[in-house]
C-alpha positions in Angstrom: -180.1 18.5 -150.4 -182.3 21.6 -150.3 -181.5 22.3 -153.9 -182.3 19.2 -155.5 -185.7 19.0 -153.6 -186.3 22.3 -154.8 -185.3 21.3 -158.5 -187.4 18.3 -158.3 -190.1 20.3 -157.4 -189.8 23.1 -159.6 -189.5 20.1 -162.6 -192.9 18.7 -161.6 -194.6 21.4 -161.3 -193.4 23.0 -165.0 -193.9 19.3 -166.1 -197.8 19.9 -164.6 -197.9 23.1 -166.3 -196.7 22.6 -169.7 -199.4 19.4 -169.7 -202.0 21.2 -168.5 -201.7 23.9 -171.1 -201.0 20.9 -174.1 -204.2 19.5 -173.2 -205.8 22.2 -171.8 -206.9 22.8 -167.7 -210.5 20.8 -166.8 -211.1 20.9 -162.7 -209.3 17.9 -162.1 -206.1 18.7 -163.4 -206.4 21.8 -161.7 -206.4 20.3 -158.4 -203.7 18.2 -159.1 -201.7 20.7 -159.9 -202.7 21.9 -156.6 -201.8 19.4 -154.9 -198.4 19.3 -156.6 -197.4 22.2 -155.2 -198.7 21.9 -151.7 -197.0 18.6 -151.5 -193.9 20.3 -153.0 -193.7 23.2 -150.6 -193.8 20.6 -147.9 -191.1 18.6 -149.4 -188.9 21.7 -149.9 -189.8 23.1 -146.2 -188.8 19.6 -144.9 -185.8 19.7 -146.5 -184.9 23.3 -145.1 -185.7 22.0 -142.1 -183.3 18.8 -141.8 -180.7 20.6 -143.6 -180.4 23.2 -140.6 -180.2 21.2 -137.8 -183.3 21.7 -135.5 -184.6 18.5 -136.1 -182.3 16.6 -134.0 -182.8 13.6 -131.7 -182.3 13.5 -127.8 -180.4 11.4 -125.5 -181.8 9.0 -122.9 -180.2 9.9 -119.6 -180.9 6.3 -118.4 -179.7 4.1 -121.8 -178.3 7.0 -123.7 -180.7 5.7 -126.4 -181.6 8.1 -129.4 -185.2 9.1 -128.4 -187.5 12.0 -130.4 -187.1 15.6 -128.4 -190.6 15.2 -127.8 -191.2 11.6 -126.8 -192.3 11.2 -122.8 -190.4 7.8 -122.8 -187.3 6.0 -123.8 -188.6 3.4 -126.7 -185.6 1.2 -125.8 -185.7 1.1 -121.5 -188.9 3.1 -120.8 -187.3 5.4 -118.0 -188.8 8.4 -118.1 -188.4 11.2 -120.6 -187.0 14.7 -118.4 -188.1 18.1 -119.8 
């Protein structure tokens, strides 16, 4: 998954490029190509991210519900979340 984010990415952003150079660079597209690669790097580093495994959920002890590591509660029987 990792590679096709960061194929997608490096598409738009040569896409961007070879516009921006066709019609020639004012402020705005500028900052939209800016903000194509910001948003890209995101993308990419949330791909990394998922694709390693760290982003996992955890277990309610009480329901053995899927929670989020970091929620303080179970969204299904409310018990308690233990650290």
């Amino acid at each position: 998954m990792t590679a096709s984010v960061t194929v997608l990415v490096a598409a738009g952003v040569a896409l961007a490029l070879a516009l921006g150079l066709a019609r020639g660079f004012d402020v705005v597209a500028i900052i939209i190509l800016i903000l194509i690669v910001a948003v890209g790097g995101l993308g990419i580093a949330a791909a990394r991210r998922a694709g390693s495994g760290t982003v996992t959920p955890a277990t309610c002890e009480e329901c053995n519900g899927l929670i989020s590591p970091n929620a303080p509660y179970c969204k299904h029987c409310g018990a308690q979340a233990r650290a």
